[in-house]
N, C-alpha and C positions, 0 to 999 in steps of 0.2 A: 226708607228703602221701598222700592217699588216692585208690584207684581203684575203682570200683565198674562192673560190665557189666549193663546193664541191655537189656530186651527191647522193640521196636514201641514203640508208644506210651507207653507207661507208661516207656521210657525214656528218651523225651524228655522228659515230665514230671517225672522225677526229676533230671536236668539245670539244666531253669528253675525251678527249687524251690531247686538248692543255688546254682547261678549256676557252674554250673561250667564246665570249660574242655571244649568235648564232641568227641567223635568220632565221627561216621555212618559204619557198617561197613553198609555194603551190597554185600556181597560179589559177589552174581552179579546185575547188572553195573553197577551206576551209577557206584560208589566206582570202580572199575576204568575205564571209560570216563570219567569228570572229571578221574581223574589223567591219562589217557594224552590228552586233549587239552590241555589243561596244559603237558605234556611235549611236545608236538606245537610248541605256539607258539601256543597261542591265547590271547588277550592276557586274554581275561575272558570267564565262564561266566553266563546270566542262567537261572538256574532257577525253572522254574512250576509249580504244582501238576495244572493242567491244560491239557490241548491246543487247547483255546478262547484261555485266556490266551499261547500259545506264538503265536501266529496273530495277535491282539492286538498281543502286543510288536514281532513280525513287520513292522509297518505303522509303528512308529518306529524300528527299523532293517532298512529292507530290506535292508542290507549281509551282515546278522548270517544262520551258518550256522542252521537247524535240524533239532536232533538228539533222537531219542527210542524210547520205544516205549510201546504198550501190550500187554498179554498176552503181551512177551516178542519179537513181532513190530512192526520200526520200520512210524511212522505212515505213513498215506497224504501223500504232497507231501512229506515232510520229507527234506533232505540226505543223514542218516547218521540210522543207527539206535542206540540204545544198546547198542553192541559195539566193546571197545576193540581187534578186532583189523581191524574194519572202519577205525576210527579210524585204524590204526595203515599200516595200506596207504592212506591220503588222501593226496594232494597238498595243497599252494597251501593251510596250514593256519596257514601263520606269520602270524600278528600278527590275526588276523582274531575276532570277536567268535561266542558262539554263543549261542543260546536253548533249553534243557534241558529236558525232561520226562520221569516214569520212572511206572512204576505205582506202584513204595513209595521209593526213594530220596528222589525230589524232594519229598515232601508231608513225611519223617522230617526233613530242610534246615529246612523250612520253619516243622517245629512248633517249633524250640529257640529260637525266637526271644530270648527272656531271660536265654541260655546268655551266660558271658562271654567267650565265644570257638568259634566251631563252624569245625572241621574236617570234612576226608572222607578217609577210608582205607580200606586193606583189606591183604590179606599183598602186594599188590604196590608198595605203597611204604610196607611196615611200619615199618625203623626211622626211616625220613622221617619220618612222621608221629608218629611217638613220639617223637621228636627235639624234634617244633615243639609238641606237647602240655606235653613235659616245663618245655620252656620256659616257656609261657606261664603253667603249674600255678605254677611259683616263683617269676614274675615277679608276678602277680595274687594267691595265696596261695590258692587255689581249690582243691576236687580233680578230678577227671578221670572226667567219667560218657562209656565208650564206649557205642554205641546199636548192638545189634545190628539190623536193620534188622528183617529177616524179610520179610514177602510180606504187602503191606497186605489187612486182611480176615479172614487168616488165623492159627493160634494157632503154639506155640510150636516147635512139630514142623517148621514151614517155615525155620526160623531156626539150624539147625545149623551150614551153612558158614559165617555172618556169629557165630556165637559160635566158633568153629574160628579166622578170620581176627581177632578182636576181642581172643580167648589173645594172639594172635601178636602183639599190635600189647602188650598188655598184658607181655608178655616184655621188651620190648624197654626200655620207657616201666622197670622195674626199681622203681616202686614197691610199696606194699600193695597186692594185691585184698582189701577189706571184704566186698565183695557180689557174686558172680556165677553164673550157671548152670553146668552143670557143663562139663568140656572135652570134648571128642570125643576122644579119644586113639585117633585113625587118623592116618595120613599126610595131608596136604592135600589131594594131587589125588584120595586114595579118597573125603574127607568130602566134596569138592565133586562128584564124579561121582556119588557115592548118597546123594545130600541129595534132595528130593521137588522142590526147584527145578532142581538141577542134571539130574535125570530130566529134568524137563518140556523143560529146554533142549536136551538131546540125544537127546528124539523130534524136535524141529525142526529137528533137522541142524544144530545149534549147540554142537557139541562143541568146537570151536579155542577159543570163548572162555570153554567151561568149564576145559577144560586152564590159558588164560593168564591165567583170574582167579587158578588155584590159586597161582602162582607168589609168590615171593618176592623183594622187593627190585626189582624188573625197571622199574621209574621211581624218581626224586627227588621230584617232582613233589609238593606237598601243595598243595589247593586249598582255602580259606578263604575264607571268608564275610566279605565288608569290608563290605557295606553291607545292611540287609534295608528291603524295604518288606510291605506287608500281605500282598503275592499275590506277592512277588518275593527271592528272594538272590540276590545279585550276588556271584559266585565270583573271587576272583584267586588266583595265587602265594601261601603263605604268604613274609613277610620282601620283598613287593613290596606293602605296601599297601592 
């Protein structure tokens, strides 16, 4: 079985090209914030591309939290921002529904549509998710394109920590890499503290959830993709459905 790490866009495309079984490493912060709501007790994730569509969805569940950001900074009106450490200090999170949006996360979800299985990880529920990849890769016969996320817009320079986290997750999973960029061979928390995102995050006084993306293992949590519509994935539990 084969693994291949592929970049942005082009590596969601290589995804729905093989039908593979995929991975969104979006390391600073979506992957990190989906698992830790997950882990929270939030029963299911509806991820949008856009903050029109999150507002939209909003109006068929007005139950449902909303979570997000743009430029790094959570929207105007919405619950929580995308920061799993904000998440992670939330109350009154068990069983309750959210509606997601991210500047590159949520659009990288949304492009793999024809993947035969999409997940979301990153080094904080590494072998989690290598665990439910490995699975699905020998269940389905498929191989396993991880998507290092990177910073929509932007080239491949932005995309250090999510191929640093994407190694990690590739370690674990213990098949072939065919295809991938090279590794960062620094410790985690230095790749993610001097990555040009992890910079941008800790001029905005968003350093805790640079520190706790770098982490390892620190949820179970893998969140998958059960159902997609055009402008919509609907995230649960993996092995819930």
């Amino acid at each position: 079985m084969q693994v291949f790490i592929g970049f942005g866009q082009q590596g969601c495309q290589l995804a729905n090209e093989l039908r593979a079984v995929t991975v969104i490493v979006d390391a600073l912060r979506a992957s990190a914030s989906l698992a830790a709501l997950l882990e929270r007790g939030v029963q299911e994730v509806w991820v949008v591309a856009e903050v029109s569509e999150a507002w939209r969805l909003k109006e068929t569940m007005p139950d449902a939290l909303l979570v997000g950001e743009r430029n790094s900074v959570k929207v105007p009106g919405f619950d929580l921002s995308n920061s799993p450490t904000e998440i992670n200090q939330s109350s009154a999170l068990f069983g309750r529904r959210a509606i997601f949006t991210s500047t590159t996360g949520a659009k990288r979800i949304l492009a793999c549509q024809q993947a035969t299985a999409v997940l979301v990880g990153s080094c904080v529920n590494a072998s989690a998710v290598a665990k439910a990849a490995k699975a699905l890769a020998q269940e389905h016969q498929h191989p396993i394109v991880i998507v290092a996320a990177g910073v929509y817009g932007k080239g491949l320079e932005w995309a250090e920590e999510d191929i640093a986290a994407a190694w990690a997750i590739a370690d674990y999973i213990g098949f072939s890499v065919v295809d991938a960029p090279k590794r960062p061979f620094k410790d985690l928390q230095c790749v993610f503290e001097r990555s040009l995102h992890g910079q941008e995050l800790l001029a905005l006084g968003l350093g805790e959830d640079v520190r706790w993306c770098a982490q390892v293992d620190v949820v179970t949590a893998v969140p998958q993709v059960a159902a997609f519509t055009e402008t919509v994935a609907q995230l649960r539990p993996y092995g819930n459905g």
